[in-house]
C-alpha positions, 0 to 999 in steps of 0.5 A: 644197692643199699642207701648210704649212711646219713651222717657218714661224715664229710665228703673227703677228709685227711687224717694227720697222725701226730704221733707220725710226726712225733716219730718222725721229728725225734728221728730227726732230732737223733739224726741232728746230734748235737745241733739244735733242730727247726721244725719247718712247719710253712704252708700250713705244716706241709698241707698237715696243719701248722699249729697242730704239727708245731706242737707235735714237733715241739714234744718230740724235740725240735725247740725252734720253728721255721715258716716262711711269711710272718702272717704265719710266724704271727699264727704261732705267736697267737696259738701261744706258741713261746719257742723262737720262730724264724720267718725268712721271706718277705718283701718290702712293706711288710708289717715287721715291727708287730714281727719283731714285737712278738720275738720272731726272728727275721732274714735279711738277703740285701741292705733294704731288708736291714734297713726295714727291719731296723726301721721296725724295731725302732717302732716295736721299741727293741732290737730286731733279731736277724740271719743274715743269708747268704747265697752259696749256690742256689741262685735264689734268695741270699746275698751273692758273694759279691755283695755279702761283706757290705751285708755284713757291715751294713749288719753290724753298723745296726748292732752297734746302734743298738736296734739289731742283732745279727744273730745267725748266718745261713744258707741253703742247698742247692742239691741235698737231695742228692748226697753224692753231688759235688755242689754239696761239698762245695756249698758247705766250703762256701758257707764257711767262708761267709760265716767267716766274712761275718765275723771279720765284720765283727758280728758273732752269730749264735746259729749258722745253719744250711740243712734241710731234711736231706741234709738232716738225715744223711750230711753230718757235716753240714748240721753247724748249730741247727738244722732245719727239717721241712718235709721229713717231718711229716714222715716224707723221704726228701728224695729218692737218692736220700732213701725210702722213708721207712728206711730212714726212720720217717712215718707219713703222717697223712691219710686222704680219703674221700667217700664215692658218691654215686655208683652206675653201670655203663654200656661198653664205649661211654665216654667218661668225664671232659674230654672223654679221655677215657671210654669204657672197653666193656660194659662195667660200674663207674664210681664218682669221687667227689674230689678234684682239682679245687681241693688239691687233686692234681688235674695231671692225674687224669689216667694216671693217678690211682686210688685205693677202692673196695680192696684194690688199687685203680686208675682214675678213669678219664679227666680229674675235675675241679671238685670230683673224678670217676674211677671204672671199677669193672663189676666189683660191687661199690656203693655210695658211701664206700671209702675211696684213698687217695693216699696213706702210708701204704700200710693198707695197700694204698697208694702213697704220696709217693706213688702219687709224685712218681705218677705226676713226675713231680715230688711228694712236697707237691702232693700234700701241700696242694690238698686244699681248705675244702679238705677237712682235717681231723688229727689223731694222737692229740691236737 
């Protein structure tokens, strides 16, 4: 076998194509109509990269940005990023007069909320910019139809005072993966009648939304002012029963690939890896990749998951590890150094982060927001 070449590169890498999420944010973006479109970018972009993919989404189209904590919300800010931010879960004692200092607006789901972010805004020296939520039917963050109206009041007291700004409404699905659901249907009904409730309160929100990608892409009637595209901007489909992403204009913008580190033959009936969950039916080459669960590469992938290796698909071999896995790949000729993908496309005939979540009986979110720090980036079309 030849030496490998040194200075190849890094061990694992992930490609993130911006022009992919640039496609697939303007496809987003057409689909939105007349509705504003928020770039979902939490947890570092999907796995992607959020400020690179902010940036991306920004020049497609989208004109605000959602995140999840303000730690992130704060990141935007400090990369320069000016479009309007929304940052929608926190818990008490966060640090949120430096949020509504950098003109991020905030969630508010019960009374502490409000009166935390009122408490800031004092602090910060201007009013706060909040979305009230309400819980239609997810059973997660939200105030219950119970307790909207005194969020409401409690709301518009604080407008009145001067530190708040009741400025959206908004809610979030429990089943848009699924259109034909009829808790669809009845979470838009909902909705409606808490915006209503609002307005009684006499607060007038600017934004009421409730899509996410799902919705985004195929229930016109739920996209109200703004719609809020997590996944799909990353060229992923939200769902099966939503479509395939190639069928809904989407291109995933991901590419994991890693390099094999050693190449050897083994006799017939060697165990392979912990466990030895995998023994070798004839003598053949087994090919180690120096990825594992450490760096995002789910441990259930043991004999399940597969990868794209010296032109052809193959399983991993035996159990995934914290920082590598072993592929048998018979007698094809496989050197240190050779690509090995982990996902992509599928234009080369690897494997996608839908085959991946297929394979793991979980979803494609799960697959590229788990590929860990240790996994380099690298960005094509800018960034």
């Amino acid at each position: 076998m030849s030496e490998p070449t040194v200075g190849a590169g890094p061990r694992a890498h992930a490609t993130v194509d911006l022009d992919a999420v640039r496609e697939s944010t303007a496809t987003l973006v057409a689909r939105a109509g007349s509705a504003a479109t928020m770039a979902v970018v939490k947890a570092d972009g999907y796995g992607h990269g959020m400020i690179p993919c902010a940036r991306a989404a920004l020049d497609a189209g989208a004109t605000w940005l959602g995140v999840t904590g303000i730690e992130e919300a704060l990141a935007l800010r400090a990369a320069g990023l000016t479009a309007p931010v929304f940052s929608w879960l926190m818990a008490p004692g966060e640090p949120l007069a430096d949020a509504v200092a950098a003109d991020i607006d905030l969630s508010a789901s019960a009374g502490w909320a409000l009166d935390e972010i009122a408490a800031a805004a004092r602090v910060a020296g201007r009013p706060a910019r909040v979305h009230l939520k309400a819980d239609t039917g997810l059973g997660r963050s939200g105030a219950a139809s119970a307790d909207w109206p005194a969020l409401c009041d409690a709301a518009a007291a604080l407008r009145a005072e001067g530190v708040l700004d009741a400025v959206g409404v908004w809610s979030h699905f429990a089943f848009a993966d699924a259109p034909g659901h009829p808790t669809v249907r009845g979470q838009i009904g909902q909705f409606i009648e808490a915006v209503e409730v609002a307005e009684k309160a006499g607060l007038r929100p600017q934004v009421r939304h409730l899509a996410n990608s799902a919705a985004t892409l195929v229930s016109p009637e739920a996209h109200f002012d703004l719609v809020r595209p997590g996944i799909s901007i990353y060229g992923l489909s939200p769902g099966p029963e939503v479509g395939r992403s190639a069928e809904l204009g989407l291109r995933p913008a991901m590419r994991l690939t890693a390099r094999v580190a050693l190449a050897k033959r083994v006799p017939a009936g060697s165990g392979v890896s912990y466990a030895h969950r995998y023994v070798t039916p004839a003598e053949t080459t087994l090919a180690l990749v120096p990825v594992g669960y450490a760096d995002g590469v789910p441990r259930a992938a043991t004999n399940l998951g597969e990868v794209l290796l010296a032109g052809r698909r193959r399983r991993i071999a035996g159990t995934v590890c914290m920082d590598q896995f072993v592929v048998d790949v018979g007698d094809d000729r496989v050197e240190a150094g050779d690509e090995v993908v982990l996902f992509g496309p599928g234009d080369g005939g690897e494997p996608t982060a839908d085959d991946w979540a297929a394979a793991l009986g979980t979803i494609n979110y799960e697959i590229v927001t788990r590929i860990g720090p240790r996994v380099p980036r690298g960005y094509l079309g800018g960034g």
